[in-house]
C-alpha positions as CSV (number, residue, x, y, z in Angstrom):
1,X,-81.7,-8.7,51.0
2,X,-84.2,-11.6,51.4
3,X,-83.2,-15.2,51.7
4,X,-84.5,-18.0,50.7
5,X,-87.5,-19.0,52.3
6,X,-88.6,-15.9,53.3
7,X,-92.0,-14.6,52.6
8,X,-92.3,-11.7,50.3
9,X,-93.3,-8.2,51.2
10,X,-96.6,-6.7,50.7
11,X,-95.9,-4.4,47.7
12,X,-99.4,-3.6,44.8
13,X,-98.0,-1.9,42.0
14,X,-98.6,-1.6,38.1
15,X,-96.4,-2.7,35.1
16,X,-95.8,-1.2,31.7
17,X,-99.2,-3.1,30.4
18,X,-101.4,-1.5,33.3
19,X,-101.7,-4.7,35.3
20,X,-101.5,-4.8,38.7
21,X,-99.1,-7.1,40.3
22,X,-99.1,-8.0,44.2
23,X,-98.3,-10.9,46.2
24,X,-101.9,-11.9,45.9
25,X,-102.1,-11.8,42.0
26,X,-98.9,-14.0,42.4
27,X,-100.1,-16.4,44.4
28,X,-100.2,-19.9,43.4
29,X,-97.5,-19.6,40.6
30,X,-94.2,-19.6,39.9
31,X,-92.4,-16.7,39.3
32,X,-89.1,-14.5,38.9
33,X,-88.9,-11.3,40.1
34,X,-85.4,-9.6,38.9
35,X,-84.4,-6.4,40.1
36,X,-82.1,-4.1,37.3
37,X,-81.1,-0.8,37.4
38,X,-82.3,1.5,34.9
39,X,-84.5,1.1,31.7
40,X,-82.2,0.9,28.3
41,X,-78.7,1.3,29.9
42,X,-76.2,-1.2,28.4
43,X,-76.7,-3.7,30.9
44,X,-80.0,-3.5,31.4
45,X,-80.7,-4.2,28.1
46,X,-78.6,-6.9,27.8
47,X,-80.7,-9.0,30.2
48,X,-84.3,-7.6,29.2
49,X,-83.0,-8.8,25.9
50,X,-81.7,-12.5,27.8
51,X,-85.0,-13.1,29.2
52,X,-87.0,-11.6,26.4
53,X,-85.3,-14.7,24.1
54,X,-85.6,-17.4,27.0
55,X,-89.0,-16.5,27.6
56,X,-90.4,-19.4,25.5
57,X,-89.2,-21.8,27.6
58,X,-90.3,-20.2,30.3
59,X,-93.6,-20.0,29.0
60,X,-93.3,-24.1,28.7
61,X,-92.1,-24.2,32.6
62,X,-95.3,-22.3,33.6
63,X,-92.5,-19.7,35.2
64,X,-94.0,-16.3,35.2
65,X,-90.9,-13.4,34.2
66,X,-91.2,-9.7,35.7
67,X,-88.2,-7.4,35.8
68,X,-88.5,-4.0,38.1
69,X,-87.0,-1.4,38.4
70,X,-88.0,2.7,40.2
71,X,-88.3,3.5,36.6
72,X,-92.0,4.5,36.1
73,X,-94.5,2.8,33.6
74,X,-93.8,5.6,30.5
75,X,-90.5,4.5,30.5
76,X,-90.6,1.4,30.9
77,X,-92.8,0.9,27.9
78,X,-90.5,3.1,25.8
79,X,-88.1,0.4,26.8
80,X,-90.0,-2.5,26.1
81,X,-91.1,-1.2,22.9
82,X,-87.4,-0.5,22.0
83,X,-86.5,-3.7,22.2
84,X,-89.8,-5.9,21.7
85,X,-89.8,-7.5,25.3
86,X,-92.5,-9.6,25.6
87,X,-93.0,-9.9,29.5
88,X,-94.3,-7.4,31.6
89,X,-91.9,-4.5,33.8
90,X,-92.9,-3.4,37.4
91,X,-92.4,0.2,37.8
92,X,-91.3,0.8,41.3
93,X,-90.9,4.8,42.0
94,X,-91.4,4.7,45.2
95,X,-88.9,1.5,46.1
96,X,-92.1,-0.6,47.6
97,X,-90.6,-3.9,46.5
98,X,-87.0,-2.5,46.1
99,X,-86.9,-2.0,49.6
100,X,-88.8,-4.5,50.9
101,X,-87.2,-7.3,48.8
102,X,-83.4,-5.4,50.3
103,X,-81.5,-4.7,46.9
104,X,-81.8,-1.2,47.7
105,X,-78.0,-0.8,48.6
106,X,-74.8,1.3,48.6
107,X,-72.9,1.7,45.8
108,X,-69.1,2.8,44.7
109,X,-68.2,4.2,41.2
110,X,-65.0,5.3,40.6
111,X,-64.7,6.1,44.3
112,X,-67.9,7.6,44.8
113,X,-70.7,5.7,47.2
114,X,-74.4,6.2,46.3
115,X,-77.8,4.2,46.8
116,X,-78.6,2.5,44.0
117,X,-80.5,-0.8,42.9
118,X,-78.6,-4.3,43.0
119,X,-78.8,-6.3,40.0
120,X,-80.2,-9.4,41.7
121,X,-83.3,-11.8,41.1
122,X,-85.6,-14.1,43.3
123,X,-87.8,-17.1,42.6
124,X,-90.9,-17.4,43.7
125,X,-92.6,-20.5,44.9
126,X,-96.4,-20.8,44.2
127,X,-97.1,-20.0,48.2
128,X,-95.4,-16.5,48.2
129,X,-91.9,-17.8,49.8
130,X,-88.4,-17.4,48.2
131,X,-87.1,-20.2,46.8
132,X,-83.9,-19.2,45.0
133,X,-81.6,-15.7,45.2
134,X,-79.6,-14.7,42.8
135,X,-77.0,-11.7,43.7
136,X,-74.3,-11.9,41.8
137,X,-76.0,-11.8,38.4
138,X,-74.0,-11.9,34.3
139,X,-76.8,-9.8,32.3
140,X,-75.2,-11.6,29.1
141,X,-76.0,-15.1,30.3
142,X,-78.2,-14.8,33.9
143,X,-81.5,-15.7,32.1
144,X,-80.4,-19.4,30.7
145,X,-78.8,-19.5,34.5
146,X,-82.1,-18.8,36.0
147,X,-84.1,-21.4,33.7
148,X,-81.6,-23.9,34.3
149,X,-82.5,-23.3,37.9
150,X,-86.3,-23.5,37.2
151,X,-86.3,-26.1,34.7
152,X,-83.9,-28.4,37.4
153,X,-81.5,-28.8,34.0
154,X,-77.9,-28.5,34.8
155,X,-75.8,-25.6,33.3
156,X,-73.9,-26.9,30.2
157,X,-70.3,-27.3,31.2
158,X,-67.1,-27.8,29.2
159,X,-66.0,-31.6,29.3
160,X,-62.4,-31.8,30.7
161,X,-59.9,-32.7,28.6
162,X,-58.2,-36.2,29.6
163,X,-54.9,-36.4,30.6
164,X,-52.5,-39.1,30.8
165,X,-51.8,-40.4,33.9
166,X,-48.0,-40.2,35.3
167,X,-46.5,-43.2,36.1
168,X,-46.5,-44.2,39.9
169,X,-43.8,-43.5,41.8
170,X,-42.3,-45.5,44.7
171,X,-41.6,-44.7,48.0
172,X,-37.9,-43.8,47.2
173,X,-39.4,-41.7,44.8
174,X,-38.1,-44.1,41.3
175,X,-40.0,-45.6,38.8
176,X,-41.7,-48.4,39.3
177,X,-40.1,-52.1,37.1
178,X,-42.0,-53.0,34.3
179,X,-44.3,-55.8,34.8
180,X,-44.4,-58.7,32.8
181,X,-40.6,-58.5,31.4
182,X,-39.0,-61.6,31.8
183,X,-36.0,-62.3,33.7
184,X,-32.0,-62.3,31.4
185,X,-30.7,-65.7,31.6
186,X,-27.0,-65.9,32.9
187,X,-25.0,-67.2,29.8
188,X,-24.2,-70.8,30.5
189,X,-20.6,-70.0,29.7
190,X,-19.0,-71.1,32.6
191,X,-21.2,-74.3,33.4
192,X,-20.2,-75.8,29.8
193,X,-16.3,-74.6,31.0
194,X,-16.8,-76.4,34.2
195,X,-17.9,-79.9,32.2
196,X,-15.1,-79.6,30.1
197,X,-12.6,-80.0,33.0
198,X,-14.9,-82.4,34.7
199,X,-14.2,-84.7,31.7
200,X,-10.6,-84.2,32.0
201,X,-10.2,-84.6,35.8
202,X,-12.0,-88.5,34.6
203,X,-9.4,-89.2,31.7
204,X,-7.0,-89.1,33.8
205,X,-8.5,-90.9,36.9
């Protein structure tokens, strides 16, 4: 699989539109090329549908979207019309760009291995290089992961929950005292006890 900064491989091949789409016709933008199985398996269509309703703000990053796939142009445009996807699928038959890009890989379903496509994306600087790799992709929630990328906006994260912090120990392991408590007196008992026969040790003197 490609890393980033890598160039991309040569690969000229045609979407679901009939455009053409090549390293050439890419050059000079930013794009993201992700790589998905199959047209209209569960999910597949999950993350068609993902980018299909982030697509706006890709629009407004100036990020060009293109998923791929060996499926070939007919059924790819069954798939996008099935679903309404408004950016363009690479039909890759011949694995060109599934190969070249390296998500052309071993596989292992219920104990059988078989070659298959990884479910993995790349971003595309305007000068043909990688820039980002994603291949360990969520098709639920990998397009708001890859515009957060783009867009350089963080992932939304839960805020912790604060906890109250436990009381220091000390190096025997107890409690620290509380500070601030002022010292018990001593009852003055035994001074007033010790005037009293002060005062009769005088009498007598």
């Amino acid at each position: 699989m490609l890393k980033i900064g890598d160039r991309i491989p040569d690969f000229d091949l045609v979407t679901d539109r009939g455009e053409r789409v090549s390293p050439k016709t890419l050059k000079g933008a930013r794009a993201v090329l992700y790589f998905y199985p199959k047209d209209d398996t569960p999910g597949c269509t999950k993350e068609a549908c993902a980018f299909r309703d982030a697509l706006p703000k890709f629009d407004a990053a100036k990020v060009r979207v293109y998923g791929i796939s060996a499926d070939d142009a007919k059924s790819h445009g069954k798939f996008v019309g099935k679903y309404r996807l408004n950016f363009p699928l690479i039909a890759d038959p011949d694995r060109i760009a599934i190969e070249g890009f390296g998500v052309w890989v071993e596989k292992s379903l219920y104990g059988r291995k078989y070659m298959g496509i990884a479910r993995a994306s790349f971003a595309i600087d305007g000068d043909g290089r990688i820039a980002q790799v994603w291949d360990k992709v969520k098709p639920e929630t990998h397009a708001e992961e890859v515009l957060a990328w783009m867009t350089g906006a963080a992932p939304a994260t839960a805020k912790p929950v604060a906890k109250k912090a436990a009381p220091a120990k000390t190096a025997a392991g107890k409690k620290p005292a509380a500070k601030n408590v002022p010292a018990k007196k001593a009852p003055a008992k035994k001074a007033v006890a010790k005037k009293a026969v002060a005062k009769k040790v005088a009498k007598k003197r």
